[in-house]
C-alpha positions as CSV (number, residue, x, y, z in Angstrom):
1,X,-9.3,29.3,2.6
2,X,-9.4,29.2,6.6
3,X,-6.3,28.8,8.3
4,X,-6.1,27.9,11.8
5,X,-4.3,30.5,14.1
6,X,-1.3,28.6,14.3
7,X,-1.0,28.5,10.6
8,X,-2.2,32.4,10.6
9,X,0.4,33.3,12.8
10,X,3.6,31.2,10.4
11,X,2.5,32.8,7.3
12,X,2.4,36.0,8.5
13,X,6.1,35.8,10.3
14,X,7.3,33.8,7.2
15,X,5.9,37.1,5.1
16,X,7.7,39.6,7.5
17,X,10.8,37.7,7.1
18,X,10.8,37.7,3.5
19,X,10.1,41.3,2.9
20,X,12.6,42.2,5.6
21,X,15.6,39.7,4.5
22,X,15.4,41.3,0.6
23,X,18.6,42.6,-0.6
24,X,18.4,46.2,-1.1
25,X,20.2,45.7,-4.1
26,X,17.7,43.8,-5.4
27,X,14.5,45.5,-4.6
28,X,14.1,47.0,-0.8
29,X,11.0,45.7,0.8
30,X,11.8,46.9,4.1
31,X,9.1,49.4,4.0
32,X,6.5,47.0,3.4
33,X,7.8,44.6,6.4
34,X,7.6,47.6,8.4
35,X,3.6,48.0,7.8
36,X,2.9,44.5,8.4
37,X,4.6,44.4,11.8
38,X,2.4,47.5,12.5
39,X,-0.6,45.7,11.6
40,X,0.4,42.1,13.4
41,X,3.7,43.1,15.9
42,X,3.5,39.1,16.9
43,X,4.6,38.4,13.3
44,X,8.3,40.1,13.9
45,X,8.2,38.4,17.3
46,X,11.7,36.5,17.8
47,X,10.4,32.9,17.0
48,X,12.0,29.5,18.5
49,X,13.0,26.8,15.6
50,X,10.6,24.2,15.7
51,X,11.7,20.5,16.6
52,X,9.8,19.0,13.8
53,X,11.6,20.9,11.3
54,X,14.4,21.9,10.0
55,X,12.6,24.4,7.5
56,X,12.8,28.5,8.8
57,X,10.2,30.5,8.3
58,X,12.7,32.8,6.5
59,X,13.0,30.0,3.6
60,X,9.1,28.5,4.0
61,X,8.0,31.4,1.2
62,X,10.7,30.1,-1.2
63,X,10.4,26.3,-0.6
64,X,6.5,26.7,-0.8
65,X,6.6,28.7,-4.3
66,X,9.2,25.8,-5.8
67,X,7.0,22.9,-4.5
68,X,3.9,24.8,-6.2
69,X,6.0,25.0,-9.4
70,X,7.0,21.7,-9.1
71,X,3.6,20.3,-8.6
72,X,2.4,22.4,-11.8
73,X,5.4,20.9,-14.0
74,X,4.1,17.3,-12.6
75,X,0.3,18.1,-13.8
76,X,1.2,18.9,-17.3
77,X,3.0,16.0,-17.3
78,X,0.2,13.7,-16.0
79,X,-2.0,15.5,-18.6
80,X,0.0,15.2,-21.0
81,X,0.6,11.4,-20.8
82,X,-2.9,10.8,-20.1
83,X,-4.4,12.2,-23.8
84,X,-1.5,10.2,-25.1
85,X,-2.8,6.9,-23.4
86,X,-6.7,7.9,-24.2
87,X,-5.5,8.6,-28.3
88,X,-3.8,4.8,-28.4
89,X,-7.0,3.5,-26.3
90,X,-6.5,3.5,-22.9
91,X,-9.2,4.6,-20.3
92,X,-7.7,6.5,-17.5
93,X,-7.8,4.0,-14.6
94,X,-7.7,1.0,-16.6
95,X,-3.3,1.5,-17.6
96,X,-2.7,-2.0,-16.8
97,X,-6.2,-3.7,-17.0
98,X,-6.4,-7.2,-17.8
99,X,-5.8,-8.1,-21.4
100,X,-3.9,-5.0,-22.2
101,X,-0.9,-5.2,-24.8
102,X,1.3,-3.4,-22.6
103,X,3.6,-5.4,-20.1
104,X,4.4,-2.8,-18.0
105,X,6.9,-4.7,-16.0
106,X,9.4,-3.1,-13.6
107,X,12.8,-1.9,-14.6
108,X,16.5,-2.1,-13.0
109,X,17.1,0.6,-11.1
110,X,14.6,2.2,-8.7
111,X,13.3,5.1,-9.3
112,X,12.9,6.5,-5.8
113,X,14.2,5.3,-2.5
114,X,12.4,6.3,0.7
115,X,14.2,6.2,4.2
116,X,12.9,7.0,7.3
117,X,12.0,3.8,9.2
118,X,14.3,2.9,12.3
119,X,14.0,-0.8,11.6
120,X,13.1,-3.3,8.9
121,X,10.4,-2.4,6.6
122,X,8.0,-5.7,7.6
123,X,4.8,-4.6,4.7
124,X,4.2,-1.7,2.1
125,X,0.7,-1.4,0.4
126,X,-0.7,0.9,-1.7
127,X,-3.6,3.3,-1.6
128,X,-6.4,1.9,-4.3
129,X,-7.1,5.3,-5.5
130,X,-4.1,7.9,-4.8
131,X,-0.5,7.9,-4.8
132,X,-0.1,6.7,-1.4
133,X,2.0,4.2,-0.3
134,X,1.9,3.0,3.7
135,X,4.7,1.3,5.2
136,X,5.0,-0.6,8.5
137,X,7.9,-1.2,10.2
138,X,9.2,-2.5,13.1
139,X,10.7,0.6,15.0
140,X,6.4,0.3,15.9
141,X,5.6,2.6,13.4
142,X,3.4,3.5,10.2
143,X,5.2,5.6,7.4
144,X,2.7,7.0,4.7
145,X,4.3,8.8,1.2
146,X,3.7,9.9,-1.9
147,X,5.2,7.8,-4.1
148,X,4.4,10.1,-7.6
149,X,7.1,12.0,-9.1
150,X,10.5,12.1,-7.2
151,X,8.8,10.7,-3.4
152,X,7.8,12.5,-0.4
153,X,7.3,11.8,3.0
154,X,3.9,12.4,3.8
155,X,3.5,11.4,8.0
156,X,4.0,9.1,10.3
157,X,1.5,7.1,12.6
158,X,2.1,6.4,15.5
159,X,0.5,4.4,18.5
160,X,1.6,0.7,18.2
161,X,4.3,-0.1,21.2
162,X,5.2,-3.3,19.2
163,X,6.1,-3.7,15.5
164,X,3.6,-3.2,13.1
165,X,3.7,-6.7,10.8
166,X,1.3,-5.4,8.4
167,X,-0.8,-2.3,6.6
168,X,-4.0,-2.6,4.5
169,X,-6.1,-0.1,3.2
170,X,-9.9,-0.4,2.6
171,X,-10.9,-0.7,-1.2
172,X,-12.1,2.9,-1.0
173,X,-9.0,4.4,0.6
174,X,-10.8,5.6,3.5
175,X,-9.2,3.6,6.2
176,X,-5.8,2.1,6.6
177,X,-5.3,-1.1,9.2
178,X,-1.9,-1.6,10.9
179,X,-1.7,-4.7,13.1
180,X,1.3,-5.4,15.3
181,X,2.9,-7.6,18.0
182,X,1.1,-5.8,20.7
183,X,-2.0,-7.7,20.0
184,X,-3.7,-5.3,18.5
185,X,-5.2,-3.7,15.4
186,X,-5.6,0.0,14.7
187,X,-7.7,1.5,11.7
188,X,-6.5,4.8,11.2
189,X,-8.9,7.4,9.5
190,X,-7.1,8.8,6.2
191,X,-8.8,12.2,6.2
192,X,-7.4,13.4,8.8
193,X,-4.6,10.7,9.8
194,X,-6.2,9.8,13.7
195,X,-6.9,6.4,15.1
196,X,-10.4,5.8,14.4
197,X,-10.2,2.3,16.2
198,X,-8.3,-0.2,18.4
199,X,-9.5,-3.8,17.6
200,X,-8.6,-6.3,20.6
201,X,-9.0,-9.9,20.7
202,X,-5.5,-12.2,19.4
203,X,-4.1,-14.2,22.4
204,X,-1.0,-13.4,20.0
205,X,0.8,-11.6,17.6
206,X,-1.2,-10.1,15.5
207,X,0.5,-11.1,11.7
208,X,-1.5,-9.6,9.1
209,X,-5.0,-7.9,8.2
210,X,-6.7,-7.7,4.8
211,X,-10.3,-5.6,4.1
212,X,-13.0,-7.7,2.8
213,X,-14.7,-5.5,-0.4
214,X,-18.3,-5.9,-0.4
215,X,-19.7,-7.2,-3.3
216,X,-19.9,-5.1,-6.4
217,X,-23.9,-6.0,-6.4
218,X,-24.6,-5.4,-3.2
219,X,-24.8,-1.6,-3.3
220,X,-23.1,-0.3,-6.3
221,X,-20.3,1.7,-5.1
222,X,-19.3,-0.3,-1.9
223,X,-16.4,-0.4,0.2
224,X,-15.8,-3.0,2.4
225,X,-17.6,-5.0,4.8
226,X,-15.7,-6.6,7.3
227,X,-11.7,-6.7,8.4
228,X,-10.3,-10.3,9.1
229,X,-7.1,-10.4,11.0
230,X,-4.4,-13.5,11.2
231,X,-2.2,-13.8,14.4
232,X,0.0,-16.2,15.8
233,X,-2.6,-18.4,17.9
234,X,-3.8,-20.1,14.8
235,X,-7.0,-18.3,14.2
236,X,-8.7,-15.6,12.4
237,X,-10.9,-13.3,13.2
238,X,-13.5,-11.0,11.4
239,X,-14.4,-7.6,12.6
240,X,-17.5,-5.5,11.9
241,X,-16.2,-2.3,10.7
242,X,-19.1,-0.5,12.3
243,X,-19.0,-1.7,15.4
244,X,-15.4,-2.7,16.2
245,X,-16.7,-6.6,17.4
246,X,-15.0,-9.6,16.3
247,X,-18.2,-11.4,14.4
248,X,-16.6,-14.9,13.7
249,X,-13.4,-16.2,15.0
250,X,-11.9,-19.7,13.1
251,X,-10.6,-22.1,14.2
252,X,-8.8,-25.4,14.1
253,X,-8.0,-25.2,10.5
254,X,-4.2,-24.2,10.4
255,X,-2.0,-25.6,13.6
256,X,0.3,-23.0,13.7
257,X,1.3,-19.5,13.2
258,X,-0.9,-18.1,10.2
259,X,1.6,-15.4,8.9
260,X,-0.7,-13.9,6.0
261,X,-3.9,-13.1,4.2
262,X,-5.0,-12.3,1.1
263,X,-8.6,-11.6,0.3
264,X,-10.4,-11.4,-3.6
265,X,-11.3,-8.1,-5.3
266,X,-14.7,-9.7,-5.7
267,X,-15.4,-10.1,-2.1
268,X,-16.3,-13.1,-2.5
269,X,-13.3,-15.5,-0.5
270,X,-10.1,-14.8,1.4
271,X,-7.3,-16.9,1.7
272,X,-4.7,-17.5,4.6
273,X,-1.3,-19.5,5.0
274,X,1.2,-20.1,7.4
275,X,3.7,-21.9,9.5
276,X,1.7,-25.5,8.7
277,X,2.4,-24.8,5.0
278,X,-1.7,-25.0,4.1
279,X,-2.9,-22.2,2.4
280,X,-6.7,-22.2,3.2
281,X,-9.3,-20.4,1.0
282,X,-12.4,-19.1,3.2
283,X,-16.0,-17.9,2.3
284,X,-15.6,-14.2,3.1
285,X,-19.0,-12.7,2.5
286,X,-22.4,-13.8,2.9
287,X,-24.7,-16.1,4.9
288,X,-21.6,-18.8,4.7
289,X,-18.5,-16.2,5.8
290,X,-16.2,-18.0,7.9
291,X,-16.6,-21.4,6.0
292,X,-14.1,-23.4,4.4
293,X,-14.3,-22.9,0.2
294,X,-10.9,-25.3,-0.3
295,X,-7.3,-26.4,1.1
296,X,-4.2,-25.8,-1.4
297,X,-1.5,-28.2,-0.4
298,X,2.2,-28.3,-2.2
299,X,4.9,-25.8,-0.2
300,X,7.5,-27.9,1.6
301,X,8.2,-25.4,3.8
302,X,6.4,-22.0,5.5
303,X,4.4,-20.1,3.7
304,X,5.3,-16.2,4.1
305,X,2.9,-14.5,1.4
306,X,-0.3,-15.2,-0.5
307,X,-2.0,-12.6,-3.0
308,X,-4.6,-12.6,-5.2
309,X,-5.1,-11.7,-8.5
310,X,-4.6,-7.1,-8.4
311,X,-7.5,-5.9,-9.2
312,X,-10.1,-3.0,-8.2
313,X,-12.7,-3.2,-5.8
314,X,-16.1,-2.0,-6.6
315,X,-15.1,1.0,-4.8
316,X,-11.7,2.0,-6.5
317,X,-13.3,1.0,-10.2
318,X,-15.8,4.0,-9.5
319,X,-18.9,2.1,-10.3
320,X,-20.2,-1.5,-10.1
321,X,-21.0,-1.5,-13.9
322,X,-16.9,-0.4,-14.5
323,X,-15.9,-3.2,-12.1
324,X,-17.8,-6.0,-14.0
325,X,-16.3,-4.8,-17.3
326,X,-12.8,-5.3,-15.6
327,X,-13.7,-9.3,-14.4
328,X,-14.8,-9.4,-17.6
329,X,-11.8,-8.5,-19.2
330,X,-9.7,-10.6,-16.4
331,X,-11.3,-13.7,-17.2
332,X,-10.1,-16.9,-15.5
333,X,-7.2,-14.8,-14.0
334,X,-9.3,-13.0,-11.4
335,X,-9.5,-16.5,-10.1
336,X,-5.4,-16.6,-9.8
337,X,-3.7,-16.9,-6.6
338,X,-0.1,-17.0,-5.9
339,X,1.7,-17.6,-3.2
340,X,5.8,-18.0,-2.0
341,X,7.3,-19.8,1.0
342,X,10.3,-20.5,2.7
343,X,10.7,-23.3,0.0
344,X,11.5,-20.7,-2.6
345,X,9.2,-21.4,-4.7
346,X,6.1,-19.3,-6.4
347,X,2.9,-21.3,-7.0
348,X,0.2,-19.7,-8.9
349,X,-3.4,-21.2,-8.1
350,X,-6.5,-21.7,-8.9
351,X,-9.6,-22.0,-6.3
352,X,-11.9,-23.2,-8.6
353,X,-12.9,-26.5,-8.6
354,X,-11.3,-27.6,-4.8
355,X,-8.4,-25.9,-6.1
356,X,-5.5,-26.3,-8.4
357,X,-1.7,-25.9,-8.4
358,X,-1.2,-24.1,-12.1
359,X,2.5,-23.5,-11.9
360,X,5.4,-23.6,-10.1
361,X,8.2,-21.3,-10.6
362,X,11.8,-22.2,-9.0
363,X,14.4,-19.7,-10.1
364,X,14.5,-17.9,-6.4
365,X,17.7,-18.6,-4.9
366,X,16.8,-18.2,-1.2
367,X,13.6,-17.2,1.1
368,X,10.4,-15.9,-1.0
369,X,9.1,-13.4,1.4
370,X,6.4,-11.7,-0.6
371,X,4.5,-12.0,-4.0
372,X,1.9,-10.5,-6.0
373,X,-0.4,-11.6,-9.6
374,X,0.4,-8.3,-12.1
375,X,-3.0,-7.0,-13.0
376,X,-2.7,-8.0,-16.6
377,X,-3.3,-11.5,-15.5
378,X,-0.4,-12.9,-17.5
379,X,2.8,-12.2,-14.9
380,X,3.9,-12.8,-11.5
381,X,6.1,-11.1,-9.3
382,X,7.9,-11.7,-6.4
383,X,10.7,-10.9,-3.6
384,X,12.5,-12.3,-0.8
385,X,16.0,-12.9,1.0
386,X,18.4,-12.9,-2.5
387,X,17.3,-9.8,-2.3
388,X,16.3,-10.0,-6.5
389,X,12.6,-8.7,-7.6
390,X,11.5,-11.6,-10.3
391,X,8.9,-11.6,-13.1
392,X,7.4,-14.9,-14.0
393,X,5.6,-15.1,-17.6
394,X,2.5,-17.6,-16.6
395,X,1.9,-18.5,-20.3
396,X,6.0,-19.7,-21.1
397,X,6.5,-20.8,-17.0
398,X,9.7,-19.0,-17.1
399,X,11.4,-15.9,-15.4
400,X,10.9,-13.2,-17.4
401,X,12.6,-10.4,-15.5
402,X,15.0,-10.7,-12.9
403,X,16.0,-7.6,-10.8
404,X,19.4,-8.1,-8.7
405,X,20.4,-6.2,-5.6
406,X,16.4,-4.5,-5.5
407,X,17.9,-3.7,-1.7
408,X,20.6,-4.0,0.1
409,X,19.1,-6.7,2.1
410,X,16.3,-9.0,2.2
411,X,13.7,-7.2,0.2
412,X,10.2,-8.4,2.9
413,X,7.4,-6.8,0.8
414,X,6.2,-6.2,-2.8
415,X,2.7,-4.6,-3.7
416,X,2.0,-3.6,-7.3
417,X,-0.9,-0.9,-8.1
418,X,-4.4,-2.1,-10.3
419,X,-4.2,1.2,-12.0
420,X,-0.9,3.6,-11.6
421,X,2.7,2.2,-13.6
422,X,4.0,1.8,-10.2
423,X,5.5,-1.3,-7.8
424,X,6.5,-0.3,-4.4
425,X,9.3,-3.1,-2.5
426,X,10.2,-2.8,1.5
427,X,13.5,-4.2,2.2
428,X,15.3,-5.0,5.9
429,X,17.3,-2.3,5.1
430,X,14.8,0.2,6.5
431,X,14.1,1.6,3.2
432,X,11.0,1.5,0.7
433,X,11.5,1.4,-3.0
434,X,9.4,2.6,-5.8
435,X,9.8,1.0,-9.3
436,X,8.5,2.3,-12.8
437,X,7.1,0.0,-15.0
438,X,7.7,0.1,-18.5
């Protein structure tokens, strides 16, 4: 392992203060802390408290050899649960893949809450291979934790001076983009938590961004190939990932604010909706990217949140071959689209064919500000100002599962994961939720 000197330098001062803090009753170590000064006298140097934490290097030993336990408990756990899954059937990954027996539907009572955000939580999302969940917010920052286990605060990014409407990751998990009101869109680089990129271009705010996958054929394992962006001045715009240019900018089909965006797991189209009520479905790869595919027409009133069918990329399935066997499994659903609006009402559509309202589902008793198609294909879920998490059954076209007082206000944001037994929620009350799903 190579520690930097910094990090050098707090291990050996947490050491010293360990050894020399032992109770003589217990065992006296002072002898020991004794040598180490004499090898490294900067490590019993009087050090300041740092502003970033509250944690002394006097306790760091102790709260290191708990978390390590911890995280050894959690394993066995995971290990344990996973040859239970594999003897009833399951292949690790595929937990909740299309045509599964098991609902896995979320249960009253959240199982973590995460605070930290100094405003309203505006979007979560959800890392397609890890337990990461991002959250934007509009204190202007980007919150990343773990949502496994109990929750943790990973980091925050920062470098938006406007509130970040939006987080997406990439279908490998590579990169994350945050877009925000100051008209621009950042992709930050997950390895090491940096800004890779600015993107510039909106005359607007910049609403929501959504990865394109490349196509499962195309290259095997691919990630994605191009960003599109939605903003307030009616337009979208696509963005080579390589280069950082805006490649095609539409146009002229929505006449006003385009609020969000929802792309395919195939790659293949991407969907937008707005203030105009339209929710149009574009060609997002190949020679025809850009073009219109179909118009779904139906909300009475704003749209706030369109989602595709969940489902894995090329790049999270691990393989093109695995990916196919999961469209084959999803059938007609990995066509579904559903969408919510300030109508309150949940449509579930399909884009074959021109398009197709399937269902409409009416029990929300106020805004519906975000939704999302469960990744069995047979449920879907959604949140919004009555601050409820619902459950709609596509085959009865009924409410399944109703969650009431998910947050203690509007609850802005749901995103459910393709693999992991986990929905995340972010709420105006500056918190993000995880739910279990049983």
């Amino acid at each position: 392992m190579v520690l930097t000197d910094r990090q050098r330098a707090d291990l050996h001062a947490s050491i010293y203060e360990y050894l020399n803090s032992s109770p003589p009753t217990v065992r006296d170590l002072s002898s020991a802390a004794s040598a180490l000064a004499a090898a490294d006298p900067e490590c019993a140097a009087p050090r300041p408290p740092s502003a970033s934490s509250s944690t002394t290097s006097t306790t760091l030993i102790e709260k290191k050899w708990t978390a390590v336990s911890r995280l050894q408990k959690r394993v066995l756990e995971l290990e344990r649960q996973l040859a239970a899954a594999v003897r009833h059937g399951f292949q690790p990954g595929e937990k909740v893949a299309a045509g599964s027996t098991r609902r896995l539907l979320p249960r009253a009572g959240a199982a973590v809450s995460l605070a930290g955000h100094s405003g309203p939580v505006t979007r979560v999302s959800l890392h397609p291979i890890t337990t990461v969940c991002a959250s934007a917010g509009e204190d202007g920052s980007v919150r990343l934790w773990d949502h496994e286990g109990e929750g943790a605060y990973i980091r925050t990014l920062r470098g938006h001076t406007g509130p970040v409407n939006s987080t997406a990751f990439s279908p490998d998990g590579t990169l994350l983009a945050s877009c925000s009101s100051d008209l621009s869109v950042k992709l930050w680089d997950m390895s090491n938590y940096t800004c890779a990129r600015t993107l510039r271009g909106h005359d607007h705010t910049i609403s929501d961004a959504v990865f394109i996958p490349a196509p499962a054929e195309s290259s095997g394992v691919a990630g994605a190939s191009s960003l599109v962006t939605a903003s307030r001045d009616c337009s979208l715009k696509f963005w080579d990932l390589e280069t950082g240019y805006c490649t095609i900018t539409v146009t002229g089909r929505h006449t006003d604010w385009v609020r969000c965006l929802a792309a395919r797991c195939d790659g293949q189209l991407v969907a937008s909706a707005g203030n105009d009520r339209d929710i149009h479905v574009h060609v997002a790869n190949g020679a025809n990217r850009g073009a219109s595919h179909c118009i779904l027409q139906g909300h009475e009133h704003v749209v706030e949140s369109v989602a595709f069918l969940t489902g894995p990329s090329a790049a999270a399935a691990g393989d093109a071959a695995r990916w196919r066997r999961w469209a084959q499994k999803a059938g007609d659903a990995a066509d579904y689209l559903a969408s919510g609006g300030r109508d309150r009402t949940v449509r579930l559509w399909t884009t074959s064919g021109g398009g197709n309202c399937l269902r409409v589902f009416g029990d929300n008793e106020n805004w519906v500000r975000g939704v999302a198609v469960h990744p069995s294909g047979e449920h879907v879920l959604s949140c919004g100002d009555d601050r409820s998490i619902r459950v709609f059954d596509i085959k009865t076209d009924r409410c399944l599962r109703t969650i009431d007082a998910a947050h203690s206000h509007f609850v802005s944001s749901v995103a459910i994961h393709w693999s992991l037994p986990m929905l995340v929620t972010g709420g105006i009350d500056q918190t993000v939720r995880c739910w279990r799903l049983d």
